[in-house]
C-alpha positions as CSV (number, residue, x, y, z in Angstrom):
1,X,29.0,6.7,-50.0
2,X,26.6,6.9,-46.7
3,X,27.4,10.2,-44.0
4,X,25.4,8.9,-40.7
5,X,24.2,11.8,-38.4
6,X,23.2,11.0,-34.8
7,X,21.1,13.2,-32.8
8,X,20.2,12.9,-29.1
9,X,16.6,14.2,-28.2
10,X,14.7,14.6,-25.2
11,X,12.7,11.5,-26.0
12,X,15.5,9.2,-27.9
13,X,18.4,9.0,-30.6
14,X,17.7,10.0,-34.1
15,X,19.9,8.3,-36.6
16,X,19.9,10.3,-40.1
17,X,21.1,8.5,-43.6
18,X,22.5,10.1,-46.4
19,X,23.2,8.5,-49.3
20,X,23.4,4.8,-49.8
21,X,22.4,1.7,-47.5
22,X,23.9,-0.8,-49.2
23,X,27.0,-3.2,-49.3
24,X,29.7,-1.9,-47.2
25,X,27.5,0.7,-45.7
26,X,25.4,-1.8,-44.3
27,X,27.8,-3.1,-41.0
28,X,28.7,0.7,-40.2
29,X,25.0,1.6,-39.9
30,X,24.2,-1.8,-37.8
31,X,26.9,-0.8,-35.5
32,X,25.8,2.8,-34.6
33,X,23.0,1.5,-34.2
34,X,23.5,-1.3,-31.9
35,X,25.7,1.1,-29.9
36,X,22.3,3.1,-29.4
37,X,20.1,0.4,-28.2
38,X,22.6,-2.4,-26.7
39,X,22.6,-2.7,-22.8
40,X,20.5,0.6,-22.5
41,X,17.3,-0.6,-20.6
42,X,15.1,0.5,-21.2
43,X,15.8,1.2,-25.1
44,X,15.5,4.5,-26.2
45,X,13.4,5.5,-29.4
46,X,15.5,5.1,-32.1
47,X,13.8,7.2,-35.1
48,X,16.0,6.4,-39.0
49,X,16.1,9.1,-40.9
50,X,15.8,7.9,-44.9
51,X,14.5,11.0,-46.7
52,X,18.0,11.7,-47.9
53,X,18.9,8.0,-48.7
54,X,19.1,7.4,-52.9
55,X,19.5,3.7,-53.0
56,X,18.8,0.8,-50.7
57,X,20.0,-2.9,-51.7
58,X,18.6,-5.7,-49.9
59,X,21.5,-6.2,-47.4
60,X,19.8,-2.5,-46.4
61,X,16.5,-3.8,-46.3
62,X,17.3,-6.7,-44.3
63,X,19.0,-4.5,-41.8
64,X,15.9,-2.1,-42.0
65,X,13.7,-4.6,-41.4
66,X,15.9,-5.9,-37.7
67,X,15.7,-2.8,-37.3
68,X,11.6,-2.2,-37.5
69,X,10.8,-5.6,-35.2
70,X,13.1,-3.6,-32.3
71,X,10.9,-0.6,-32.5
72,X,12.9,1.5,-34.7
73,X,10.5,4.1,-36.6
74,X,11.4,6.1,-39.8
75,X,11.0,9.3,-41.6
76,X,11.1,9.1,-44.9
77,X,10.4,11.0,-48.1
78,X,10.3,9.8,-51.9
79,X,8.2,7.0,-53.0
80,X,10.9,4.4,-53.3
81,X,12.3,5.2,-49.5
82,X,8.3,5.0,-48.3
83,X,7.9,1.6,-50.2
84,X,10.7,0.0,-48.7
85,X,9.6,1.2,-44.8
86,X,5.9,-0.1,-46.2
87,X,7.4,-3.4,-46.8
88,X,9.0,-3.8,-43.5
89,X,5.2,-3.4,-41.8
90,X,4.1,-6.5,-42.0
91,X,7.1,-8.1,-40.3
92,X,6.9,-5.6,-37.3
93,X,2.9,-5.6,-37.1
94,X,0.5,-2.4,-37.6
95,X,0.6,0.1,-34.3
96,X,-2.9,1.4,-33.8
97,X,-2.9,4.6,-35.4
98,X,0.2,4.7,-37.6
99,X,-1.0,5.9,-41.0
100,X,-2.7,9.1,-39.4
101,X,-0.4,11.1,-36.5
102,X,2.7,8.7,-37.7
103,X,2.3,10.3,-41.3
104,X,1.9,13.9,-40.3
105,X,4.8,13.8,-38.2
106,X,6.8,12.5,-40.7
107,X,6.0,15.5,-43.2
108,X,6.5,17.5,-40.5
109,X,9.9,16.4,-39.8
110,X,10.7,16.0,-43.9
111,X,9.3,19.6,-44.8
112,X,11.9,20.9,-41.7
113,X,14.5,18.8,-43.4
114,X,14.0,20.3,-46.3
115,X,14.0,24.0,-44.9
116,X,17.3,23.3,-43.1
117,X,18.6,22.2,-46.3
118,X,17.6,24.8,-48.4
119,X,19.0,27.4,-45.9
120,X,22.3,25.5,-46.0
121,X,22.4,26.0,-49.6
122,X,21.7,29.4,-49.6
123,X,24.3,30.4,-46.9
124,X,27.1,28.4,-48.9
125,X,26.1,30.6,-52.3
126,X,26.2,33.9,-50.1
127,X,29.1,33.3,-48.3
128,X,30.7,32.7,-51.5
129,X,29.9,35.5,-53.7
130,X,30.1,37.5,-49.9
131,X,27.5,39.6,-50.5
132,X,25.7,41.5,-47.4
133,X,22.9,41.8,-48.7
134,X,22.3,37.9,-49.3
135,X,24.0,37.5,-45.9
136,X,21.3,39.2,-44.1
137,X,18.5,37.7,-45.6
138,X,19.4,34.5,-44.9
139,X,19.9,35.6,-41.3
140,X,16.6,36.5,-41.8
141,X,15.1,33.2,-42.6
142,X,17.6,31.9,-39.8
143,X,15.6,33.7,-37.6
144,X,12.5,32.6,-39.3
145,X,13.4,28.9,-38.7
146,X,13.9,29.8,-35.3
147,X,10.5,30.5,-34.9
148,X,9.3,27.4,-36.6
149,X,11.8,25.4,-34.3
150,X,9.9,27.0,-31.3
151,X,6.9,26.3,-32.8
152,X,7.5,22.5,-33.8
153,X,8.8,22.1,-30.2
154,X,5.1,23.1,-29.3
155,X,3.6,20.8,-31.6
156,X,5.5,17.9,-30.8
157,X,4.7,18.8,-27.1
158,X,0.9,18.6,-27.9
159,X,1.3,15.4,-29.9
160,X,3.0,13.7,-26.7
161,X,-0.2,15.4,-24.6
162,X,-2.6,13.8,-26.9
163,X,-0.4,10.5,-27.1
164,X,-0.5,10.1,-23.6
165,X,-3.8,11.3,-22.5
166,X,-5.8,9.3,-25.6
167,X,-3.9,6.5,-26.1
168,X,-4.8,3.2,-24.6
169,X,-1.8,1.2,-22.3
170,X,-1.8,-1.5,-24.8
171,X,-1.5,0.7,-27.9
172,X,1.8,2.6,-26.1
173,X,3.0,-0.7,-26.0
């Protein structure tokens, strides 16, 4: 089973996996994707979501990897899910500066993941024993998040400063 998420942003798409990329799977994720990037010019960032992917077959892989040498870029958590994205690296060629800012955005964005699902989880358990006091905590670290989506917002502001005022014209390309 595979549940796809699409999310527009100000700076692109981001296409979130859950479950498995594999088999039957495979076509369905090739053609949201190609309805992202396919007579758009110029293509928008398309960032693929994996860090709630459990399996990947090779069909997967090979899709991955099409998906890599267009200028897709992942997020991924779990070893497995970070081996396969390692593998497709040498078919797209190394971007100056991927294994530092890349990898801290990507825990950034996998540790936010992971507080949105964990929040999810508690709600569902309040809401179904209905108790107010549960309730309003969670509001609480609703709240909370909001903070830390105000914050990120910040931080991915100052990463696109520092992307565009450091970075040479050849490494943005």
């Amino acid at each position: 089973m595979l549940r796809i998420e699409i999310e527009q942003l100000a700076n692109g798409v981001r296409m979130d996996l859950h479950g498995t990329l594999g088999g039957e799977w495979v076509p369905l994720v090739e053609q949201h994707w190609r309805s992202i990037v396919d007579g758009i010019e110029p293509a928008p960032t398309v960032t693929i979501g994996l860090s709630d992917v459990d399996f990947i077959d090779g069909s997967g892989a090979r899709l991955l990897r099409r998906m890599a040498e267009e200028g897709a870029e992942f997020v991924v958590a779990g070893c497995m899910n970070r081996y396969v994205v390692d593998t497709l690296r040498p078919h797209v060629g190394a971007r100056k500066g991927e294994g530092t800012m890349a990898t801290y955005e990507d825990r950034i964005a996998a540790k936010i993941h992971e507080v949105n699902e964990q929040i999810d989880r508690f709600d569902a358990i309040a809401k179904s024993k209905r108790t107010q006091a549960e309730t309003a905590a969670i509001e609480g670290l609703k709240t909370a998040k909001a903070g830390l989506d105000s914050a990120l917002v910040k931080v991915e502001k100052a990463l696109e400063d520092f992307r565009q005022k450091y970075t040479t014209t050849a490494a943005k390309e």
